[in-house]
DSSP file (Angstrom, degrees, kcal/mol; ACC not computed):
  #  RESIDUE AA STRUCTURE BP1 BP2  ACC     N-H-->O    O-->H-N    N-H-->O    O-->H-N    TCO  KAPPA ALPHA  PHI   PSI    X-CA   Y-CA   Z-CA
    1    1 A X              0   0    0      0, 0.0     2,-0.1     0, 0.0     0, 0.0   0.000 360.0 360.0 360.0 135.2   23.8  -10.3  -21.3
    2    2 A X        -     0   0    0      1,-0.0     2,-0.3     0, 0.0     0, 0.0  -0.495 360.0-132.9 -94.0 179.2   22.0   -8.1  -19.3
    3    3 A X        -     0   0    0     -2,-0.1     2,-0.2     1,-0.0    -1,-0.0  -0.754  25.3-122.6-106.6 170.8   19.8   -9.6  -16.6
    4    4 A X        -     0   0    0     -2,-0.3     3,-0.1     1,-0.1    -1,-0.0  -0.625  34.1 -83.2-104.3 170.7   15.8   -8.3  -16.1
    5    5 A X        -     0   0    0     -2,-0.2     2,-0.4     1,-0.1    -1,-0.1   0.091  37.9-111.1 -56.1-179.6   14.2   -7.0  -13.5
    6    6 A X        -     0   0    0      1,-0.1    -1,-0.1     2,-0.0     0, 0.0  -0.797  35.9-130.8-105.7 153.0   12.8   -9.0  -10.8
    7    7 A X    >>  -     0   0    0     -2,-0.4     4,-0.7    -3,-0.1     3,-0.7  -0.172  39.5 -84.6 -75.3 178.1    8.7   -8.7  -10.9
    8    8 A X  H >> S+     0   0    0      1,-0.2     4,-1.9     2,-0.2     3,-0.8   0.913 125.6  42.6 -57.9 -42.9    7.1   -7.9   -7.7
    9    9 A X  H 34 S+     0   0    0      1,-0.2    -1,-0.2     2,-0.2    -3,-0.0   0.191 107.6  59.5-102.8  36.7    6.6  -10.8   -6.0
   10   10 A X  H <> S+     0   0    0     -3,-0.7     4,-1.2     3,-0.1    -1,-0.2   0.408 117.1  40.7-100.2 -31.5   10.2  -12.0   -6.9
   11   11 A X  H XX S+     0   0    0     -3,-0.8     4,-2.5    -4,-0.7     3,-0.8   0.986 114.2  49.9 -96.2 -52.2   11.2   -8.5   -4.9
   12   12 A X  H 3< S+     0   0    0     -4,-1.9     4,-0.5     1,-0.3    -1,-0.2   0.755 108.9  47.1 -50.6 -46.0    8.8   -8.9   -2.3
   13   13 A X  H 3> S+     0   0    0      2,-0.2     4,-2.3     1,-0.2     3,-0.4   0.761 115.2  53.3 -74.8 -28.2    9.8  -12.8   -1.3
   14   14 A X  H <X S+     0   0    0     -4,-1.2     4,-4.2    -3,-0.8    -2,-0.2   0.984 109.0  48.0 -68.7 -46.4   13.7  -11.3   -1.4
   15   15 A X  H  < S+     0   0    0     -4,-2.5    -1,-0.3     1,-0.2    -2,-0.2   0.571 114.0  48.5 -71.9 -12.9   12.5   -8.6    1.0
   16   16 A X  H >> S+     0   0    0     -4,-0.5     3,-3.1    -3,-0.4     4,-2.9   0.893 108.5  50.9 -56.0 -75.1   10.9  -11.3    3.1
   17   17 A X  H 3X S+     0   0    0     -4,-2.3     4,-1.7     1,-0.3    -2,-0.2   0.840 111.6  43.3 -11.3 -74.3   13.8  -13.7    3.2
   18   18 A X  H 3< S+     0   0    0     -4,-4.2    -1,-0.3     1,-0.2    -3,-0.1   0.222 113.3  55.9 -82.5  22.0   16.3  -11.4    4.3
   19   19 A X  H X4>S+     0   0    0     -3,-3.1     3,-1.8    -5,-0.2     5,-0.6   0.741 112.6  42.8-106.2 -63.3   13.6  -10.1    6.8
   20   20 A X  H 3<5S+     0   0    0     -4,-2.9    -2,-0.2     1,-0.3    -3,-0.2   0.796 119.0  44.3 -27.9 -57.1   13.1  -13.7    8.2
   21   21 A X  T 3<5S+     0   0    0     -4,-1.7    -1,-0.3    -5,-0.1    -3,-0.1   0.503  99.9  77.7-107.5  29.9   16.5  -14.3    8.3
   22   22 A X  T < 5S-     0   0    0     -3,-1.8    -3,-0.1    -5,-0.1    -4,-0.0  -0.250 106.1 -55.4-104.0-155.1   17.9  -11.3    9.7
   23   23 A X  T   5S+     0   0    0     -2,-0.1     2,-0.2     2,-0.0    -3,-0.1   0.518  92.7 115.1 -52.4 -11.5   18.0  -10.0   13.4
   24   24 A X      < -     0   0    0     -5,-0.6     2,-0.1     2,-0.1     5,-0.0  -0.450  68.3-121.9 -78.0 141.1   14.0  -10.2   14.1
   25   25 A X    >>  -     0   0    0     -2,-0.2     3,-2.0     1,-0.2     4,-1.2  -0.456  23.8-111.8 -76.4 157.0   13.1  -12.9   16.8
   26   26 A X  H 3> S+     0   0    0      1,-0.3     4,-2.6     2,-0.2     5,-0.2   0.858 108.9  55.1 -66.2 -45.6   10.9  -15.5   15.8
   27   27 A X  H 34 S+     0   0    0      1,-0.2    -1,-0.3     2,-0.2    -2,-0.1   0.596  96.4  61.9-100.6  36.1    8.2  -14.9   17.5
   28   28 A X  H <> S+     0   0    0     -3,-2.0     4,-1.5     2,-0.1    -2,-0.2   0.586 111.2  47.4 -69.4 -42.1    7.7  -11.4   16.3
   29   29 A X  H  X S+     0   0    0     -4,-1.2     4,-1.3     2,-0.2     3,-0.2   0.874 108.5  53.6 -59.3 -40.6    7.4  -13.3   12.8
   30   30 A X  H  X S+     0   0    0     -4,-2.6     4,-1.8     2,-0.2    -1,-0.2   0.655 110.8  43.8 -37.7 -55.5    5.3  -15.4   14.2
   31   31 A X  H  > S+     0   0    0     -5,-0.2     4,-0.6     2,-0.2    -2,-0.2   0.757 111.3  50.5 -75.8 -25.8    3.1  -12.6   15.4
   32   32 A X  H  X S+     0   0    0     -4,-1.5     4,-1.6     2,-0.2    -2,-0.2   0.644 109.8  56.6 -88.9 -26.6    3.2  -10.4   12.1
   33   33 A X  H  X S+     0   0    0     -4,-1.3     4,-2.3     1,-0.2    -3,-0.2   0.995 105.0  50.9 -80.9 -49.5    2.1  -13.9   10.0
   34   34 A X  H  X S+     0   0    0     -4,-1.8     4,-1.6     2,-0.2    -2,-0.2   0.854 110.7  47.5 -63.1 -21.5   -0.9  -14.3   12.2
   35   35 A X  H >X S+     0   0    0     -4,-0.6     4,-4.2     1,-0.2     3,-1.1   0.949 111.6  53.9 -60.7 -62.1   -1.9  -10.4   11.4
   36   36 A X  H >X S+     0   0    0     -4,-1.6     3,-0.9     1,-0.2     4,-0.5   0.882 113.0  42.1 -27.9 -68.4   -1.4  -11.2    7.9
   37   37 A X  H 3X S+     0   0    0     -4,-2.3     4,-1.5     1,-0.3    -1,-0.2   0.623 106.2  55.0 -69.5  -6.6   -3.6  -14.0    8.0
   38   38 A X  H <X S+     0   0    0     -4,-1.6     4,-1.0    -3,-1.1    -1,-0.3   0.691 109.4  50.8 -91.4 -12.6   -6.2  -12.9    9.8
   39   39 A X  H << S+     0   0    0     -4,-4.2     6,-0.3    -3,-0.9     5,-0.3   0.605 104.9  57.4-103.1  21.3   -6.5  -10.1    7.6
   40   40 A X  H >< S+     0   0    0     -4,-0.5     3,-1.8    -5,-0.3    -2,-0.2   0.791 107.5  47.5 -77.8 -55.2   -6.4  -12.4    4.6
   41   41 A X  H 3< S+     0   0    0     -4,-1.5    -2,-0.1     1,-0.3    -3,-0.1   0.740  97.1  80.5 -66.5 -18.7   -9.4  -14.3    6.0
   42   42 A X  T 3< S-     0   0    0     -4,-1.0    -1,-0.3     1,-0.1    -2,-0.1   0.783  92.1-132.5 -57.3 -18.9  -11.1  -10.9    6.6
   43   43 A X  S <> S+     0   0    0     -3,-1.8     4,-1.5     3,-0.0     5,-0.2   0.487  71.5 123.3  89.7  -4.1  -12.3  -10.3    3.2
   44   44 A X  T >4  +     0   0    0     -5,-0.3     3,-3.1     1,-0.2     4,-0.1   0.954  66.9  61.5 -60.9 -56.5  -10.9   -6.8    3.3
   45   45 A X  G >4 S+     0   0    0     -6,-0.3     3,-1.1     1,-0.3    -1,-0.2   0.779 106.3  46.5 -39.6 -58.3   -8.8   -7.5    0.3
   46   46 A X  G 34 S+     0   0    0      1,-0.2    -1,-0.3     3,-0.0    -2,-0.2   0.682 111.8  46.7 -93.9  19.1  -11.8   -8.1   -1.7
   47   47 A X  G << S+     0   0    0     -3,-3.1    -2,-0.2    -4,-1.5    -1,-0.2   0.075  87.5 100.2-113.6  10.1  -13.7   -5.5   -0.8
   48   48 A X  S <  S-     0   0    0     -3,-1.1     2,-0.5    -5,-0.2    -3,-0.0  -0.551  82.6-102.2 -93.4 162.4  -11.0   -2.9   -1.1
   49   49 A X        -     0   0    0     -2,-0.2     3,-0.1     1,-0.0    -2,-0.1  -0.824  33.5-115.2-120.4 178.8  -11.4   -1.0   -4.4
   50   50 A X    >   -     0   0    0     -2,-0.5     3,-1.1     1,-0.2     2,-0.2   0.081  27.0-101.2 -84.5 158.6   -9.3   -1.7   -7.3
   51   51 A X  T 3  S+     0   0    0      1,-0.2    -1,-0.2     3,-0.0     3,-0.2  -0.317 116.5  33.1 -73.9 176.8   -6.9    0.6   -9.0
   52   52 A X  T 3  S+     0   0    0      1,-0.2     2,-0.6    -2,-0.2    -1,-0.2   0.614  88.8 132.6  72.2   3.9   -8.0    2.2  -12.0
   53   53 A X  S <  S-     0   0    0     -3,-1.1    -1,-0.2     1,-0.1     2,-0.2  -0.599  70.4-113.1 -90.3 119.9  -11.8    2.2   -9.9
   54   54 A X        -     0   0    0     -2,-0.6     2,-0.1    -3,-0.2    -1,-0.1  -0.410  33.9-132.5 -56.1 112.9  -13.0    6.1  -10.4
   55   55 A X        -     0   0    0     -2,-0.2     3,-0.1     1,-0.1    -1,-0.0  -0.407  22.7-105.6 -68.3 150.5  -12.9    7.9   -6.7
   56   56 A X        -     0   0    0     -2,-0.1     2,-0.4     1,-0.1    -1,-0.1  -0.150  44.4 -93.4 -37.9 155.3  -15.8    9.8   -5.7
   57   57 A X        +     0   0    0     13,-0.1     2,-0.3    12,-0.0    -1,-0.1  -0.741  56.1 163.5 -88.6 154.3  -15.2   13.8   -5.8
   58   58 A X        -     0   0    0     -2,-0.4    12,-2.1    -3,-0.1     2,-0.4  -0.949  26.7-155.0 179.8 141.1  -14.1   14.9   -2.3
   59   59 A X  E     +A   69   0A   0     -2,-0.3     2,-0.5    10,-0.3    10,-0.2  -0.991  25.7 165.4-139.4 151.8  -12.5   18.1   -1.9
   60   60 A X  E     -A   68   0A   0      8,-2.0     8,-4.0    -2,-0.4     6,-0.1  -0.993  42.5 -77.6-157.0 147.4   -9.8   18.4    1.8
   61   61 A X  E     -A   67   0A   0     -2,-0.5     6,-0.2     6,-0.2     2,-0.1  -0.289  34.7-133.8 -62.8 156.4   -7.3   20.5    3.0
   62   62 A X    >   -     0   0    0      4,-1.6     3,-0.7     1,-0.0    -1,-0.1  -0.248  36.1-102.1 -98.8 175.4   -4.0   20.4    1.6
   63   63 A X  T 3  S+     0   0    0      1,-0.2    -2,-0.1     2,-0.1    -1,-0.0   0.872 127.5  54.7 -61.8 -25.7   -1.0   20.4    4.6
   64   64 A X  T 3  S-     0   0    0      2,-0.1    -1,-0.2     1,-0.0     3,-0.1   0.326 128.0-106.0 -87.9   5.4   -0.6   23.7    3.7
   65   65 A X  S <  S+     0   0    0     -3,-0.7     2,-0.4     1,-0.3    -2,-0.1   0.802  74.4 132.3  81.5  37.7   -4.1   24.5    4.2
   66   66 A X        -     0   0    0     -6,-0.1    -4,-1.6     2,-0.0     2,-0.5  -0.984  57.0-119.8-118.7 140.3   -5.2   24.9    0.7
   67   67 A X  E     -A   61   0A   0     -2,-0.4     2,-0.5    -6,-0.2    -6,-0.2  -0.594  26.8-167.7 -77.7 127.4   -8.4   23.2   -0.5
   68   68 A X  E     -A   60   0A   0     -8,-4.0    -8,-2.0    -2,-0.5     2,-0.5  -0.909   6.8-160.3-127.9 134.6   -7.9   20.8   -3.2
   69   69 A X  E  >  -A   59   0A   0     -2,-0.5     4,-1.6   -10,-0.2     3,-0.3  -0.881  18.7-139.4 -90.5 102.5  -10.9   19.5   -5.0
   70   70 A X  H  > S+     0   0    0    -12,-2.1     4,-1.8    -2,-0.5     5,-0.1   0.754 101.9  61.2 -76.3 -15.6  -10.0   16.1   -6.9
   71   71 A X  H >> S+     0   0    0    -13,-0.4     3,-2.0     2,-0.1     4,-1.7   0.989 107.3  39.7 -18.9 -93.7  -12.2   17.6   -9.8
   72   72 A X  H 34 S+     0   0    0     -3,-0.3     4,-0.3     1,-0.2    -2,-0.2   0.769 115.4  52.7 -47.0 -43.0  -10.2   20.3  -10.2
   73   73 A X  H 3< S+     0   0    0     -4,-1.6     3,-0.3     1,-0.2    -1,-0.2   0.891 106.6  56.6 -34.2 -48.7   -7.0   18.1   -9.8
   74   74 A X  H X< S+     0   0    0     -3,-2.0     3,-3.5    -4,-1.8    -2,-0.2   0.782  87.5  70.7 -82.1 -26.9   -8.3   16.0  -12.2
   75   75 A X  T 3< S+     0   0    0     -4,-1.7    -1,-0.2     1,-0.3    -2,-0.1   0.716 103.5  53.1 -51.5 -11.3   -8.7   18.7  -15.2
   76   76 A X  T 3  S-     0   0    0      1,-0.3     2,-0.3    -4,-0.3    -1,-0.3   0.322 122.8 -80.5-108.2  17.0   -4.9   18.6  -15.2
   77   77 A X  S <  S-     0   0    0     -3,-3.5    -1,-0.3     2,-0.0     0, 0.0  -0.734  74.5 -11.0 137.0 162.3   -4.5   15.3  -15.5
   78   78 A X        -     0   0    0     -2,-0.3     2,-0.3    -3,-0.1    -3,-0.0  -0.330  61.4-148.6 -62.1 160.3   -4.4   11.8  -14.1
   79   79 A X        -     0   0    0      2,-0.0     2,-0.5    -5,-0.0    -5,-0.0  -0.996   6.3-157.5-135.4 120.6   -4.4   12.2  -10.0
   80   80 A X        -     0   0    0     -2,-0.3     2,-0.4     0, 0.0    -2,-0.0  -0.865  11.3-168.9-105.2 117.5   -2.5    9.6   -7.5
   81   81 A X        -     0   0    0     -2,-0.5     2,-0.2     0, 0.0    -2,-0.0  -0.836   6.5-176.6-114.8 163.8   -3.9    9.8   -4.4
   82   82 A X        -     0   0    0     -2,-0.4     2,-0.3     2,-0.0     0, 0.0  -0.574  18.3-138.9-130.2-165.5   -2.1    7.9   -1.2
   83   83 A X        -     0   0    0     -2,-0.2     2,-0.4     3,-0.0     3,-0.0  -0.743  11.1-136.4-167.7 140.5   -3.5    7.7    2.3
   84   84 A X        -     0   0    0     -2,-0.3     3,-0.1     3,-0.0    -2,-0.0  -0.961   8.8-164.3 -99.3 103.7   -1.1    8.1    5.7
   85   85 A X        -     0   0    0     -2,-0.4     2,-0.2     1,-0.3     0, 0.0   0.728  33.1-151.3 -41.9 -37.2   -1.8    5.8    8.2
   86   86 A X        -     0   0    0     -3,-0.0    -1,-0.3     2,-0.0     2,-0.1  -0.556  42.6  -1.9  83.9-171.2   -0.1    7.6   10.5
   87   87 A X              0   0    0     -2,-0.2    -3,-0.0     1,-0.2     0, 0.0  -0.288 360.0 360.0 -32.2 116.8    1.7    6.9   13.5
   88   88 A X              0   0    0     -2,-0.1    -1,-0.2     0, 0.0    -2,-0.0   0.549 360.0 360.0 -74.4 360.0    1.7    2.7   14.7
């Protein structure tokens, strides 16, 4: 029998776990659940928008310095866009 996959937040609580119980000291955990919660309380969450929510048209340089319009992106097709925080 084969077994199925684990959902997300079966993978997510595993990736917790062994985060919890591996080498980090407690009150680094301690400190990363109050960020968590305070930015649960923020509201941000429900004010973020949604997937499938239609972006504005924006056009930005590429890394390679080419300008890419998400119009034009989007004539080929569905378009994933991500974000880089950067640097902590």
């Amino acid at each position: 029998m084969q077994s199925r996959p684990m959902a997300l937040h079966e993978t997510l609580r595993a990736i917790r776990t062994a985060f919890e119980e591996g080498p980090t000291p407690a009150e680094d955990i301690r400190v990363l659940d109050a960020h968590v919660e305070a930015l649960r309380s923020s509201g941000l969450a429900e004010r973020a928008i949604r997937a499938g929510t239609r972006a504005p048209d924006f056009a930005m340089r590429s890394t390679c310095g080419r300008t890419l319009a998400l119009g034009e992106l989007l004539a080929n097709g569905p378009v994933v866009l991500t974000w880089f925080r950067g640097n902590w």
